[in-house]
N, C-alpha and C positions, 0 to 999 in steps of 0.2 A: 504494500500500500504506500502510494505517495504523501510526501508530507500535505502538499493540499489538501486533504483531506484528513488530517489527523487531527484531532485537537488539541491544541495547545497553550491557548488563556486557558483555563478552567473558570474563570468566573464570567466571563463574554457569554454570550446567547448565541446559541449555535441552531439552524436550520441541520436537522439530521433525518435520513431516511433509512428507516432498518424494513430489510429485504425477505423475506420468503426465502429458503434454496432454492430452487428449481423454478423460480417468478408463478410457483405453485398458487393457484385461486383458494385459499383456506380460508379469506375477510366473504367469503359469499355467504357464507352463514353465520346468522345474526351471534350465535353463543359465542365466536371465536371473537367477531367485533367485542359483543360486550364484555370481554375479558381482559381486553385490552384496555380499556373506559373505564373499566372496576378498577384496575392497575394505574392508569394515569392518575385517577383520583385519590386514589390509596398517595402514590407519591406525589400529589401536591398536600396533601393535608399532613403526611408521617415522615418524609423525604425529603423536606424542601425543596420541591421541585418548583420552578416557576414555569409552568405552562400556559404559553401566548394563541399557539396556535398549532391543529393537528389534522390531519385529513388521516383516515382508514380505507385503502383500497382494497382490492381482492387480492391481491398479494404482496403490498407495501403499506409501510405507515409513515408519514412526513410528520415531524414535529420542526418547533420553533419553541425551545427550551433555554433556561439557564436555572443552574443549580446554585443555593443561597449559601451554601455553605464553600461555595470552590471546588466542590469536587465532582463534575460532571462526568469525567470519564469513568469513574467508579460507581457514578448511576448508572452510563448506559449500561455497564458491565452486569449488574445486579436487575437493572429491569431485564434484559433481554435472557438471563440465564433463567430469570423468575417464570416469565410469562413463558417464554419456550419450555423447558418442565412443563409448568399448568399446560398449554396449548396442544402436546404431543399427550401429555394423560388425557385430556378432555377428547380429543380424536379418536385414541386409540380404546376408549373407553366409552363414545357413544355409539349404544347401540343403533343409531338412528340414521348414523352416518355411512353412507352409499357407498363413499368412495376411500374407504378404511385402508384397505390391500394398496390402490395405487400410491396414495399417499404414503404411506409405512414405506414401497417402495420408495420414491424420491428422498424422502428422508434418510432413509437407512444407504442409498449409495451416497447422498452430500456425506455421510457422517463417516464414509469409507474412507475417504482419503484425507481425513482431518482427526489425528489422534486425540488432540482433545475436547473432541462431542459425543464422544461414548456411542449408543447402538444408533442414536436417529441425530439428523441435525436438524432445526428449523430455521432461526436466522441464518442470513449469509455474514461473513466477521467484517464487513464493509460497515461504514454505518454515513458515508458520503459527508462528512461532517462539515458545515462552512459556516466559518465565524464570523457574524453580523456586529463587525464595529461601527456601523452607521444607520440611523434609524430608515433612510432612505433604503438600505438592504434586508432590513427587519421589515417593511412593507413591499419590498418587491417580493420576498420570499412565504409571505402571506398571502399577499393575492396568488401567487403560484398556487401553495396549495389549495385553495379555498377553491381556485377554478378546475382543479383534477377532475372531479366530476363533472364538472360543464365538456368539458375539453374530453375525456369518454364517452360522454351522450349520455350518463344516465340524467340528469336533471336539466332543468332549462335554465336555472338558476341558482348560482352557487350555493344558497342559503337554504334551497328545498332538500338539499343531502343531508339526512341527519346525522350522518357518523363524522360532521366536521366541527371545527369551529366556526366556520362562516354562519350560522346560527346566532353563537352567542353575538358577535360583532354586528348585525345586521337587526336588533333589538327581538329577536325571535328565542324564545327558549332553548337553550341548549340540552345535549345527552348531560353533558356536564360541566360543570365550572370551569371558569377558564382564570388566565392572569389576563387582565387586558394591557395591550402594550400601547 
């Protein structure tokens, strides 16, 4: 990984996107989104996370985060090991879930050639990381995400996606709480 992409203020806000292995569609059902939501929330309230801004797609998740206490790289390290746990138990453990086997498969070959992800992997160890030292980059990296869904075709406007922030900023009820930046 290049250093553009690494983080290295720890106390800067950083635009980050953490990946699926395989750009696997796992956000298409709703329990995996709200897992993630439970989890943002959990760390804004226990973590100090300051959460600006998030969009959940079917195989990515874009934040616009900074952590209060300076240590952001040791967030993402602790969310992504938390939620992926939870996310490959909840999978591999709903019975409801169709596509169990192919899944298990992608997972289990990401997790082949990376010693340590143990039997399955689900993030990719990328995490695209850019540090927003000017507010002017804090809103161009927001409207990005807000407009992901426009820009797929599910909605016609950014704010009808519920699994975004573009909600909260746009005076409409959010999934969840947000920081406002």
């Amino acid at each position: 990984m290049g250093e553009a992409y690494r983080i290295s203020d720890q106390e800067m806000p950083y635009f980050l996107t953490f990946q699926v292995v395989g750009w696997a569609d796992v956000f298409t059902r709703k329990v995996y989104r709200d897992l993630i939501l439970e989890n943002l929330s959990y760390c804004r309230l226990e973590k100090g996370l300051y959460l600006y801004g998030y969009v959940i797609m079917s195989n990515h998740v874009h934040l616009v985060v900074q952590q209060k206490d300076g240590k952001l790289s040791d967030w993402v390290r602790d969310f992504k090991k938390f939620t992926s746990k939870k996310l490959l138990a909840t999978i591999m453990e709903n019975p409801h879930e169709s596509r169990k086997e192919w899944l298990k498969m992608i997972f289990s070959y990401h997790a082949s050639s990376n010693k340590r992800s143990g039997e399955m992997q689900f993030w990719t160890h990328e995490n695209h990381a850019i540090e927003l030292f000017r507010s002017e980059m804090i809103e161009s990296r927001m409207n990005y995400i807000h407009e992901n869904p426009v820009r797929a075709g599910w909605v016609e406007n950014a704010e009808e996606y519920l699994y975004s922030s573009a909600r909260n900023y746009s005076g409409l009820k959010g999934l969840i709480e947000v920081d406002y930046w």
